[in-house]
LUMLUMDREN-2810 file (N, C-alpha, C; in Angstrom, 1 decimal):
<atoms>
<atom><aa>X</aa><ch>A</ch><at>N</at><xx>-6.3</xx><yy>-14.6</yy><zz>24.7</zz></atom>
<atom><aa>X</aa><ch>A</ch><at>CA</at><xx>-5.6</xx><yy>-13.6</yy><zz>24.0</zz></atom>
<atom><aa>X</aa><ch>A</ch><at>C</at><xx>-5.3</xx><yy>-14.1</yy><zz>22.6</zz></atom>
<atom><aa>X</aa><ch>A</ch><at>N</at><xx>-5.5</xx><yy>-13.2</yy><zz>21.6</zz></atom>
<atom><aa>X</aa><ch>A</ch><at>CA</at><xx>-5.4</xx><yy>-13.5</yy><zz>20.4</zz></atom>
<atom><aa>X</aa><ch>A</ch><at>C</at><xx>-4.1</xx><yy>-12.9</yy><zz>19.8</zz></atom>
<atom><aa>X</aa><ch>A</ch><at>N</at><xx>-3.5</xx><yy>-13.3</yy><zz>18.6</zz></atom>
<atom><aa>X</aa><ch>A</ch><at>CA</at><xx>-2.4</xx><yy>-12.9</yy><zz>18.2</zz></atom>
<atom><aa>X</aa><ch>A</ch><at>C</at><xx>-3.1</xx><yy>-12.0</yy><zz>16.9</zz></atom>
<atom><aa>X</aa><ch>A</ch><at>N</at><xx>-2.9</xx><yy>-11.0</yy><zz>16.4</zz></atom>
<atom><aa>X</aa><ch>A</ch><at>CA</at><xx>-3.5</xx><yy>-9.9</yy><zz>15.0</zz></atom>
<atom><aa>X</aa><ch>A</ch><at>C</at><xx>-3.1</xx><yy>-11.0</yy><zz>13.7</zz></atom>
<atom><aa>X</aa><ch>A</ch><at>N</at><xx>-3.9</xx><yy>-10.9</yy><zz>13.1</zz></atom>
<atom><aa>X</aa><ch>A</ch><at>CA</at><xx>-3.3</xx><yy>-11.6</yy><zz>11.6</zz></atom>
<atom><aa>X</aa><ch>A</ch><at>C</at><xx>-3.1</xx><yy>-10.7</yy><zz>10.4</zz></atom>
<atom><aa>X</aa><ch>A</ch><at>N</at><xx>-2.2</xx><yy>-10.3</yy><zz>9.3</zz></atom>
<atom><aa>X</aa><ch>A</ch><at>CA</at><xx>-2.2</xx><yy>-9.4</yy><zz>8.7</zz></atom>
<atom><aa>X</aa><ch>A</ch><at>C</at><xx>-2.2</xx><yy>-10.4</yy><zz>7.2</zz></atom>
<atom><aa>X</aa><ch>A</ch><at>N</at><xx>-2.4</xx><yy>-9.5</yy><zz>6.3</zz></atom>
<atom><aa>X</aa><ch>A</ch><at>CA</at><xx>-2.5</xx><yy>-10.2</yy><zz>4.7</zz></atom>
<atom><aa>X</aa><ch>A</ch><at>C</at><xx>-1.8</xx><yy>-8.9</yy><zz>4.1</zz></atom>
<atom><aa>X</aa><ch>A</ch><at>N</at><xx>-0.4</xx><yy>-9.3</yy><zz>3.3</zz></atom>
<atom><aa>X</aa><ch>A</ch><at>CA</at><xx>-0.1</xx><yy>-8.4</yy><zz>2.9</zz></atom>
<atom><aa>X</aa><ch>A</ch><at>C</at><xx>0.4</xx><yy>-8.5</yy><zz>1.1</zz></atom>
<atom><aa>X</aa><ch>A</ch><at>N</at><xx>0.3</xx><yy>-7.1</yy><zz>0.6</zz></atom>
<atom><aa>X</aa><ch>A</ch><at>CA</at><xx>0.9</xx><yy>-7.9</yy><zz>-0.5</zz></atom>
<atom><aa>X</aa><ch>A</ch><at>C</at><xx>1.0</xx><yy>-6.4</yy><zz>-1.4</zz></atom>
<atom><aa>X</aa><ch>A</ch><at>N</at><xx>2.0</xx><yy>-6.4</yy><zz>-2.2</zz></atom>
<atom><aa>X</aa><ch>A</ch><at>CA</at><xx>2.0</xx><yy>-5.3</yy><zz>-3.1</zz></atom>
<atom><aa>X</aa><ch>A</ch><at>C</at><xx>2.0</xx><yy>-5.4</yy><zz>-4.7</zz></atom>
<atom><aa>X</aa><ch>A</ch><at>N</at><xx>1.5</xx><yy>-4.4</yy><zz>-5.4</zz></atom>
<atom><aa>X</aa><ch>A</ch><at>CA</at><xx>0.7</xx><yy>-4.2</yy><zz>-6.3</zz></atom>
<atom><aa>X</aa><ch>A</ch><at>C</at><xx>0.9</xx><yy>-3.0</yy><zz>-6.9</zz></atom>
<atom><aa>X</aa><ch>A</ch><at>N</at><xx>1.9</xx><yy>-2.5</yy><zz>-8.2</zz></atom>
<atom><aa>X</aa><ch>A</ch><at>CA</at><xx>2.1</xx><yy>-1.5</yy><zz>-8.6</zz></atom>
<atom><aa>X</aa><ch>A</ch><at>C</at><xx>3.1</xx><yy>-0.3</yy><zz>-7.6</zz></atom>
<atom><aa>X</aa><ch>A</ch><at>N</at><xx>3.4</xx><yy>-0.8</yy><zz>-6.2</zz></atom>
<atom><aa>X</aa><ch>A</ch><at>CA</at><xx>4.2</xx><yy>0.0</yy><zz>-5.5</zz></atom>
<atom><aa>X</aa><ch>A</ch><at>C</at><xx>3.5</xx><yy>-0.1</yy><zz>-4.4</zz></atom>
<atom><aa>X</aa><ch>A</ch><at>N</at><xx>2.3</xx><yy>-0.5</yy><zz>-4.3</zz></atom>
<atom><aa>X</aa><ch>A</ch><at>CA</at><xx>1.3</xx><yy>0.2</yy><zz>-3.3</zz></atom>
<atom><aa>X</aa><ch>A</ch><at>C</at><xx>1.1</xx><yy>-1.5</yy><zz>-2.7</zz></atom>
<atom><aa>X</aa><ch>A</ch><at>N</at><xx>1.0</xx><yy>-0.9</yy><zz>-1.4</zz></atom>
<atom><aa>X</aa><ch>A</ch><at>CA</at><xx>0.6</xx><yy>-2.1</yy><zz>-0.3</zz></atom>
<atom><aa>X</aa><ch>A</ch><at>C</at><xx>-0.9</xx><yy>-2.4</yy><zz>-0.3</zz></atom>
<atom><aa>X</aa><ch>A</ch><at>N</at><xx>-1.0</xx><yy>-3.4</yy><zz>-0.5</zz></atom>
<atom><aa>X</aa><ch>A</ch><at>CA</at><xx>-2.3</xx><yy>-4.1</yy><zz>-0.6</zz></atom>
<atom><aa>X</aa><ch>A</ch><at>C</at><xx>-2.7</xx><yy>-4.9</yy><zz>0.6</zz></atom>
<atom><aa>X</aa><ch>A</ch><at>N</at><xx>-3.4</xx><yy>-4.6</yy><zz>2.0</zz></atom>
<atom><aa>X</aa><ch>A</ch><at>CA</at><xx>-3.4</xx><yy>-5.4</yy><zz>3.1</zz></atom>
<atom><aa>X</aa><ch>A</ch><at>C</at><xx>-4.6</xx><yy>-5.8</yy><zz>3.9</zz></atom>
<atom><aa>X</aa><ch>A</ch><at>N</at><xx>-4.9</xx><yy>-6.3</yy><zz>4.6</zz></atom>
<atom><aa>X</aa><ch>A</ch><at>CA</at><xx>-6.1</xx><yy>-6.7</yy><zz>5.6</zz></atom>
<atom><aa>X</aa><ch>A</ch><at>C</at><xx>-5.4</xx><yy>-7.1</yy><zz>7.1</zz></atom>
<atom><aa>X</aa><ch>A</ch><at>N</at><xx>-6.3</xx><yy>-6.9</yy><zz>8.1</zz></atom>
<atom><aa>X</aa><ch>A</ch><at>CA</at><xx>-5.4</xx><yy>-7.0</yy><zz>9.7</zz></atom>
<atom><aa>X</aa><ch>A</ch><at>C</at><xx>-6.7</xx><yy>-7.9</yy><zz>10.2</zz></atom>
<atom><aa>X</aa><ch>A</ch><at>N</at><xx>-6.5</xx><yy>-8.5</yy><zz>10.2</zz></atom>
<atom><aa>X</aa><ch>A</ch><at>CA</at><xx>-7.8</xx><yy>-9.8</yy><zz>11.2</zz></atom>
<atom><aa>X</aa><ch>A</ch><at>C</at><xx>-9.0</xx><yy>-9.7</yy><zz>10.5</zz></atom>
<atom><aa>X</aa><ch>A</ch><at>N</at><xx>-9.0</xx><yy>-10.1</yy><zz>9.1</zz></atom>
<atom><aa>X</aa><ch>A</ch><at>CA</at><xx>-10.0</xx><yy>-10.6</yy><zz>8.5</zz></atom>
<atom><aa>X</aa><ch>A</ch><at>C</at><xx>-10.8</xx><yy>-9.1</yy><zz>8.3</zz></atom>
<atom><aa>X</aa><ch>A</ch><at>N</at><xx>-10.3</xx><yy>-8.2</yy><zz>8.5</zz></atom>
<atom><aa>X</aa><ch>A</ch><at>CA</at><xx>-11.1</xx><yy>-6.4</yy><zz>8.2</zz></atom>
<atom><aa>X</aa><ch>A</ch><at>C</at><xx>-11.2</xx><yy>-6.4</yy><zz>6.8</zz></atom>
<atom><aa>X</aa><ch>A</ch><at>N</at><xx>-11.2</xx><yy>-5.2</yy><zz>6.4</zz></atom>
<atom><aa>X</aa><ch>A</ch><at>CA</at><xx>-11.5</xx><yy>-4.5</yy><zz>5.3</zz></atom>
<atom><aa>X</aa><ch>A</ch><at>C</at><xx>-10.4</xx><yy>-4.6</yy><zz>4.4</zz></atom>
<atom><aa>X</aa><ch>A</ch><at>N</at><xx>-10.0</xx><yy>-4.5</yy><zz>3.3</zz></atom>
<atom><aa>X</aa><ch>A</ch><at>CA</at><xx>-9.2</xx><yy>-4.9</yy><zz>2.0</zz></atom>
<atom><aa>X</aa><ch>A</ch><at>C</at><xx>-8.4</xx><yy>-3.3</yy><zz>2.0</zz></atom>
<atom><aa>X</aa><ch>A</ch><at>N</at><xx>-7.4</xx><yy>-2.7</yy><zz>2.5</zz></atom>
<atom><aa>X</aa><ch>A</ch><at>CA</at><xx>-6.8</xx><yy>-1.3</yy><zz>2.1</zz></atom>
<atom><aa>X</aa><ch>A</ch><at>C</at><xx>-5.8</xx><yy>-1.4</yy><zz>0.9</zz></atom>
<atom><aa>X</aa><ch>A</ch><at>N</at><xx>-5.7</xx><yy>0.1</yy><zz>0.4</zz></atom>
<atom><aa>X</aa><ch>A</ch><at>CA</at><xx>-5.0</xx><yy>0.2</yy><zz>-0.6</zz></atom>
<atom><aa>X</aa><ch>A</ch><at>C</at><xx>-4.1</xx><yy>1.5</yy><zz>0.1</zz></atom>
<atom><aa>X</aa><ch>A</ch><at>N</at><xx>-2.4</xx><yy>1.5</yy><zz>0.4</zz></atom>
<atom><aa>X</aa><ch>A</ch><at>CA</at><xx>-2.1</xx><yy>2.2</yy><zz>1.0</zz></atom>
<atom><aa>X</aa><ch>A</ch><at>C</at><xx>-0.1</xx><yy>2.1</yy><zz>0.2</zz></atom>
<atom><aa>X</aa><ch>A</ch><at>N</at><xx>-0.1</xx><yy>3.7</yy><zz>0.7</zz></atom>
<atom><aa>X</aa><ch>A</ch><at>CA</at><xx>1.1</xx><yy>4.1</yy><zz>0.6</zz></atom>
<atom><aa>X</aa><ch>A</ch><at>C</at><xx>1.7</xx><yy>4.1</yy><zz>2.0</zz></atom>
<atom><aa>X</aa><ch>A</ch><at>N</at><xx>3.1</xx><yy>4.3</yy><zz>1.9</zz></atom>
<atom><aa>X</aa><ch>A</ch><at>CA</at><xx>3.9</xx><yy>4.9</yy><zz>3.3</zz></atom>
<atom><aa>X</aa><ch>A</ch><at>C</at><xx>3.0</xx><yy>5.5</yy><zz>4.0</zz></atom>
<atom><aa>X</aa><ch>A</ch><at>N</at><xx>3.0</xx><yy>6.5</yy><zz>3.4</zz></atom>
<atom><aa>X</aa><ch>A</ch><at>CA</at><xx>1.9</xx><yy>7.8</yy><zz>4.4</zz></atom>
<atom><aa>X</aa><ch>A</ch><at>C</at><xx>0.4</xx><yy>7.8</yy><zz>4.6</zz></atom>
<atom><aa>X</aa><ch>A</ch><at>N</at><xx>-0.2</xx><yy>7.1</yy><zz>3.3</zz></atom>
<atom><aa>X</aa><ch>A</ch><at>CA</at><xx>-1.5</xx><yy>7.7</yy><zz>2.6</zz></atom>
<atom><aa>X</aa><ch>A</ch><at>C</at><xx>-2.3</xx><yy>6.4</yy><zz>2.9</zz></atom>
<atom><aa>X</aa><ch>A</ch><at>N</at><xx>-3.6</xx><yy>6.3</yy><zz>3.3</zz></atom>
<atom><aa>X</aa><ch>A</ch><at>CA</at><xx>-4.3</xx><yy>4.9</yy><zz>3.3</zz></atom>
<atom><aa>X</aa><ch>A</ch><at>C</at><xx>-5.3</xx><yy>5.7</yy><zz>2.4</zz></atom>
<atom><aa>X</aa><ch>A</ch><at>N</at><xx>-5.1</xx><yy>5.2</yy><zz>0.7</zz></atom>
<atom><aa>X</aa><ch>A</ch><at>CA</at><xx>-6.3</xx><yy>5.0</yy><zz>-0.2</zz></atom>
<atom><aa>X</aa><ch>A</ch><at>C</at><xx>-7.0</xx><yy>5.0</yy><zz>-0.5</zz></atom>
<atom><aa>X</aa><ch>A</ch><at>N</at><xx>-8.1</xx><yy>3.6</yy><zz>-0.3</zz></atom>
<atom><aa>X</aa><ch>A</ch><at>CA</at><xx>-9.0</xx><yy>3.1</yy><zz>-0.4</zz></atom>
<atom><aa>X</aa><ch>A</ch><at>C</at><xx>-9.0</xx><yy>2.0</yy><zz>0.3</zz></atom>
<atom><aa>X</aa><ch>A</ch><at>N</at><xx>-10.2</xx><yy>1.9</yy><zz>1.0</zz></atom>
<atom><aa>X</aa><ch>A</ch><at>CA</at><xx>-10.9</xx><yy>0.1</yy><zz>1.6</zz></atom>
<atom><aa>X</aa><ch>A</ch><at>C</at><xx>-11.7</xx><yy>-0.5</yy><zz>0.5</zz></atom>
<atom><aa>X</aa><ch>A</ch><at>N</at><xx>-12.0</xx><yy>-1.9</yy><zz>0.6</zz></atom>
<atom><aa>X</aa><ch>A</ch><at>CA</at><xx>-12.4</xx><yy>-2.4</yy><zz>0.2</zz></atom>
<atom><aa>X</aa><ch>A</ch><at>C</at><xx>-13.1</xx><yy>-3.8</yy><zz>0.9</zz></atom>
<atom><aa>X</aa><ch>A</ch><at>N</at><xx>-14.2</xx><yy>-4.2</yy><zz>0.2</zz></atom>
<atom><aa>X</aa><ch>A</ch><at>CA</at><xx>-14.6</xx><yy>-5.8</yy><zz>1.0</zz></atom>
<atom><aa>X</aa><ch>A</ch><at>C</at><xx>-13.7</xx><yy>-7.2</yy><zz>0.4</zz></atom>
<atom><aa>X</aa><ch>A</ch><at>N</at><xx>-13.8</xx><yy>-6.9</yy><zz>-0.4</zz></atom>
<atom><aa>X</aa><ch>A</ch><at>CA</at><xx>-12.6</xx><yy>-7.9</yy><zz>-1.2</zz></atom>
<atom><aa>X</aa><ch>A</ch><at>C</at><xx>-11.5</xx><yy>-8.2</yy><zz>-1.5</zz></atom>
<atom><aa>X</aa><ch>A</ch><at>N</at><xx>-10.5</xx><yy>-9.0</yy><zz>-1.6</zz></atom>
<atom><aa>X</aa><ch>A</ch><at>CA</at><xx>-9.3</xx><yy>-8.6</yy><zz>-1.7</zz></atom>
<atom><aa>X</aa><ch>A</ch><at>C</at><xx>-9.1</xx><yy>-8.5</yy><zz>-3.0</zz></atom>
<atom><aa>X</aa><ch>A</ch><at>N</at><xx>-10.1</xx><yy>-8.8</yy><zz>-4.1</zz></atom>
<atom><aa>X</aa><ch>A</ch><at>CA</at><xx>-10.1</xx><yy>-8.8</yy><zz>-5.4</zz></atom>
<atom><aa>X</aa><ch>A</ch><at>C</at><xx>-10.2</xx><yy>-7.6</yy><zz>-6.0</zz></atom>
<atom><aa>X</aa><ch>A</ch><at>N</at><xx>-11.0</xx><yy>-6.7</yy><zz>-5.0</zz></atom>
<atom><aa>X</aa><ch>A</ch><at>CA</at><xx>-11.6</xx><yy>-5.1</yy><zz>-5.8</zz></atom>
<atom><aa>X</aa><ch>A</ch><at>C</at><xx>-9.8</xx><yy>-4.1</yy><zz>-5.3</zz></atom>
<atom><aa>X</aa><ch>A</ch><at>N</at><xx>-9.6</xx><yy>-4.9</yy><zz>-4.0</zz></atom>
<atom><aa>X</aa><ch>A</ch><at>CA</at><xx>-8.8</xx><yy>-3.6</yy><zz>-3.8</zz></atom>
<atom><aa>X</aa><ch>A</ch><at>C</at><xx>-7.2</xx><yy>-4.5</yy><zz>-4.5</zz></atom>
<atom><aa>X</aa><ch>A</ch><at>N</at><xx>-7.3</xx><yy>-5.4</yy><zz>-5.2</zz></atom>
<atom><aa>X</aa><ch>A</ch><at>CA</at><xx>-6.1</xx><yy>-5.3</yy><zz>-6.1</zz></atom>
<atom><aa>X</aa><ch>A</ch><at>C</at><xx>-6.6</xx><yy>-5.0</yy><zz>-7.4</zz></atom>
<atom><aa>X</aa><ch>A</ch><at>N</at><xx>-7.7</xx><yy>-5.1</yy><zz>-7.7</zz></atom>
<atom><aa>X</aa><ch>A</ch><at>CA</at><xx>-7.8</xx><yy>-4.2</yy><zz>-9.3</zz></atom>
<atom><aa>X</aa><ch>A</ch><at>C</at><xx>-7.8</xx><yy>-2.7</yy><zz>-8.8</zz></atom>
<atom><aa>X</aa><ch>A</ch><at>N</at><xx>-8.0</xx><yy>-2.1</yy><zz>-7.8</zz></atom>
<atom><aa>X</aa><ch>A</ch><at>CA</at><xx>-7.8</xx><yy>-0.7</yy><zz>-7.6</zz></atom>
<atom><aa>X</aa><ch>A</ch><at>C</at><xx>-6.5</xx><yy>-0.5</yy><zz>-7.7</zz></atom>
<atom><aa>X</aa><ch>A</ch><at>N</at><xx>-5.8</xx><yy>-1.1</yy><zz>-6.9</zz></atom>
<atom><aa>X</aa><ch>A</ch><at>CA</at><xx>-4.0</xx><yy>-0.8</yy><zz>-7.0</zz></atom>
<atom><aa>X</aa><ch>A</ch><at>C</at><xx>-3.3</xx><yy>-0.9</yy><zz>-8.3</zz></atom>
<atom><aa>X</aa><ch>A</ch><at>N</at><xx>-4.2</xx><yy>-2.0</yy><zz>-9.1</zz></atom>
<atom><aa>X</aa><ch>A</ch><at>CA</at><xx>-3.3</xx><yy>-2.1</yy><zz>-10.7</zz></atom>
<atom><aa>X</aa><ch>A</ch><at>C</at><xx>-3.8</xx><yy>-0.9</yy><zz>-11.1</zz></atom>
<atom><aa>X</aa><ch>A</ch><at>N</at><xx>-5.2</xx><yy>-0.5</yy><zz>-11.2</zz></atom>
<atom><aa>X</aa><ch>A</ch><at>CA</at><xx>-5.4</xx><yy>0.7</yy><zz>-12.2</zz></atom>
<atom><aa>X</aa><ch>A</ch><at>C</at><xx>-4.9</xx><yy>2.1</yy><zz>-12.0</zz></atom>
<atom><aa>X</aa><ch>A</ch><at>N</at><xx>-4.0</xx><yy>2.0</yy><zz>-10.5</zz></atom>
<atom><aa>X</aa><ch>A</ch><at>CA</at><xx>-3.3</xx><yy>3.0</yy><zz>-10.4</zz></atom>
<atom><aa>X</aa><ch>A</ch><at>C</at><xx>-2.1</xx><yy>3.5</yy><zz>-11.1</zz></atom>
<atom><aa>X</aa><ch>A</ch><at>N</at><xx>-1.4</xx><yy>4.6</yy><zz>-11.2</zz></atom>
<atom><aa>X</aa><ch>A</ch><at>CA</at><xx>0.0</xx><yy>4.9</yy><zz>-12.0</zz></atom>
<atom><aa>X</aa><ch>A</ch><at>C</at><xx>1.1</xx><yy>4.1</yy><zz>-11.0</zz></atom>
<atom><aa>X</aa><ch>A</ch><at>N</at><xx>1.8</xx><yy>3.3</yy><zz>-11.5</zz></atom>
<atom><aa>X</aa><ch>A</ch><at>CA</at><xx>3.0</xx><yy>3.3</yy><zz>-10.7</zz></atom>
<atom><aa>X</aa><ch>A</ch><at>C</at><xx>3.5</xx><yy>4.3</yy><zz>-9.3</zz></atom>
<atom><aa>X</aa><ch>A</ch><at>N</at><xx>3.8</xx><yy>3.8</yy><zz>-8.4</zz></atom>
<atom><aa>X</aa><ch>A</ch><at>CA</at><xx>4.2</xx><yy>4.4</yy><zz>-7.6</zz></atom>
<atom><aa>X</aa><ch>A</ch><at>C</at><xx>5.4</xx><yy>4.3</yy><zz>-6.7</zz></atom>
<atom><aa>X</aa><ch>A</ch><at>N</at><xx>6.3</xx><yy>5.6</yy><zz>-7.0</zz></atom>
<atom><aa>X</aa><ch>A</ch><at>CA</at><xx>7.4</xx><yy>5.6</yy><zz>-5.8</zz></atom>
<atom><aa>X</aa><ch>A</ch><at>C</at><xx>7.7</xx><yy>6.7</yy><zz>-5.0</zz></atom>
<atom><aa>X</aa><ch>A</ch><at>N</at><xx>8.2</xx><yy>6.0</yy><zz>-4.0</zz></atom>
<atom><aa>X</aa><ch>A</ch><at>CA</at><xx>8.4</xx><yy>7.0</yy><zz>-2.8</zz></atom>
<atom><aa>X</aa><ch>A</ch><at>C</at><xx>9.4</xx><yy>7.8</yy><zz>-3.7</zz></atom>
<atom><aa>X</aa><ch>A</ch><at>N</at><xx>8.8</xx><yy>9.3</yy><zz>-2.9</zz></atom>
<atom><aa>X</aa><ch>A</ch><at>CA</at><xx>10.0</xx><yy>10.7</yy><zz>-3.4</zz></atom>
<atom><aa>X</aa><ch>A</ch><at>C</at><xx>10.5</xx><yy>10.6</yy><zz>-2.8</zz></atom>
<atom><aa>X</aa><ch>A</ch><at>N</at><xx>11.7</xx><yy>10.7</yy><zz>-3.0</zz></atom>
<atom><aa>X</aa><ch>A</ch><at>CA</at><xx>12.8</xx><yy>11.6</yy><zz>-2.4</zz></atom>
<atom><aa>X</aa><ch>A</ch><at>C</at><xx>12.7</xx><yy>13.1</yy><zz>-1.6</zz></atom>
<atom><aa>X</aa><ch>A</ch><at>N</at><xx>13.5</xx><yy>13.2</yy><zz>-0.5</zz></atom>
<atom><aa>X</aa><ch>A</ch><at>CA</at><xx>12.8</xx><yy>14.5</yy><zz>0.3</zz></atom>
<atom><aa>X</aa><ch>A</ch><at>C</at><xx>13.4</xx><yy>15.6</yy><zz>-0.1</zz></atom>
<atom><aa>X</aa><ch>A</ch><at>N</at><xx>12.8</xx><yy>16.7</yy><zz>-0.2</zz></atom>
<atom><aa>X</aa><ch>A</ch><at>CA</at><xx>13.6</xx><yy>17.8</yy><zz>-1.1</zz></atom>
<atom><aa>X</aa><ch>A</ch><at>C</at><xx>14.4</xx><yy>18.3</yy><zz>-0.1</zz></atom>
<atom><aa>X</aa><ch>A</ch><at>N</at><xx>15.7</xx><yy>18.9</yy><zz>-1.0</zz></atom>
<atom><aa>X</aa><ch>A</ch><at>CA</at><xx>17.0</xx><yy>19.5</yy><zz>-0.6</zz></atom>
<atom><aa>X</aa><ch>A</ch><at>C</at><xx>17.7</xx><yy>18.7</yy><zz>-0.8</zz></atom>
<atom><aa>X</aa><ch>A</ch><at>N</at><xx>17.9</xx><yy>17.5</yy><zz>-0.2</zz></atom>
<atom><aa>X</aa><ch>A</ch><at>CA</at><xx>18.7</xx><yy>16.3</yy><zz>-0.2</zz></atom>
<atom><aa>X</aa><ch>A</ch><at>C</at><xx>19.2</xx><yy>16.1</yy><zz>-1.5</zz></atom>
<atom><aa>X</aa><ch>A</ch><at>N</at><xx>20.6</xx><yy>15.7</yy><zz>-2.0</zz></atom>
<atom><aa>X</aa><ch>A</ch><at>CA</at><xx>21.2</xx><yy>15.6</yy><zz>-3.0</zz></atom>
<atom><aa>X</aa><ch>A</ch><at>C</at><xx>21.8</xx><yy>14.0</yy><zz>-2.9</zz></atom>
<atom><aa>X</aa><ch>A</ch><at>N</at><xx>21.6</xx><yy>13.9</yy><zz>-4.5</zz></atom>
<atom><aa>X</aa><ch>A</ch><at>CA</at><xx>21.9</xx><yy>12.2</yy><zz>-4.6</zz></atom>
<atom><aa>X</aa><ch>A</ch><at>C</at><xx>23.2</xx><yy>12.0</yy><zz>-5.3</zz></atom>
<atom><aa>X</aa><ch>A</ch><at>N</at><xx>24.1</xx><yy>12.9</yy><zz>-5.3</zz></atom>
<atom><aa>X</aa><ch>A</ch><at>CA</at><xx>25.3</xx><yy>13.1</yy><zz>-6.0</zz></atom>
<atom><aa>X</aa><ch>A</ch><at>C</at><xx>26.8</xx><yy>12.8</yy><zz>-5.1</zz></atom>
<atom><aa>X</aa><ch>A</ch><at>N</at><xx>27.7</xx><yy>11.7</yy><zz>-5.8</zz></atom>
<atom><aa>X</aa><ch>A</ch><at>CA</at><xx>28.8</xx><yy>11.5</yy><zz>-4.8</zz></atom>
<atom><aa>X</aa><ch>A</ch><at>C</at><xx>29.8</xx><yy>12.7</yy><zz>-4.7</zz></atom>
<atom><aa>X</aa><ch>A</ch><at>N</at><xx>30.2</xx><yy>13.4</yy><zz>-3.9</zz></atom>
<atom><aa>X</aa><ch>A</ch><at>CA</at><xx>31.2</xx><yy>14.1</yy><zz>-3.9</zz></atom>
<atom><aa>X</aa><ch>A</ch><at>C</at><xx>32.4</xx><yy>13.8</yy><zz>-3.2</zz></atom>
</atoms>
């Protein structure tokens, strides 16, 4: 039995990871990006991206009352 190995690391907002030696992803919360073979290509992908942050869910108000 093997145990999974993950590589993880973030980059402009965005998660930058590999799971047992696989493919290089470029991923949000929700959204898987891009793969890649290197872990080199898929962090220059992540930098040349805009900044990224999670939105906020609409209706919800951020105001103390």
């Amino acid at each position: 039995m093997s145990i999974p190995v993950m590589n993880k690391m973030h980059m402009n907002g965005y998660d930058v990871l590999s799971v047992n030696n696989g493919p290089w992803r470029v991923c949000t919360q929700g959204d898987r990006l891009a793969s890649f073979g290197s872990r080199e290509e898929a962090l220059a992908y992540a930098a040349s991206l805009p900044g990224y942050k999670k939105r906020s869910v609409r209706g919800q108000s951020h105001t103390a009352t």
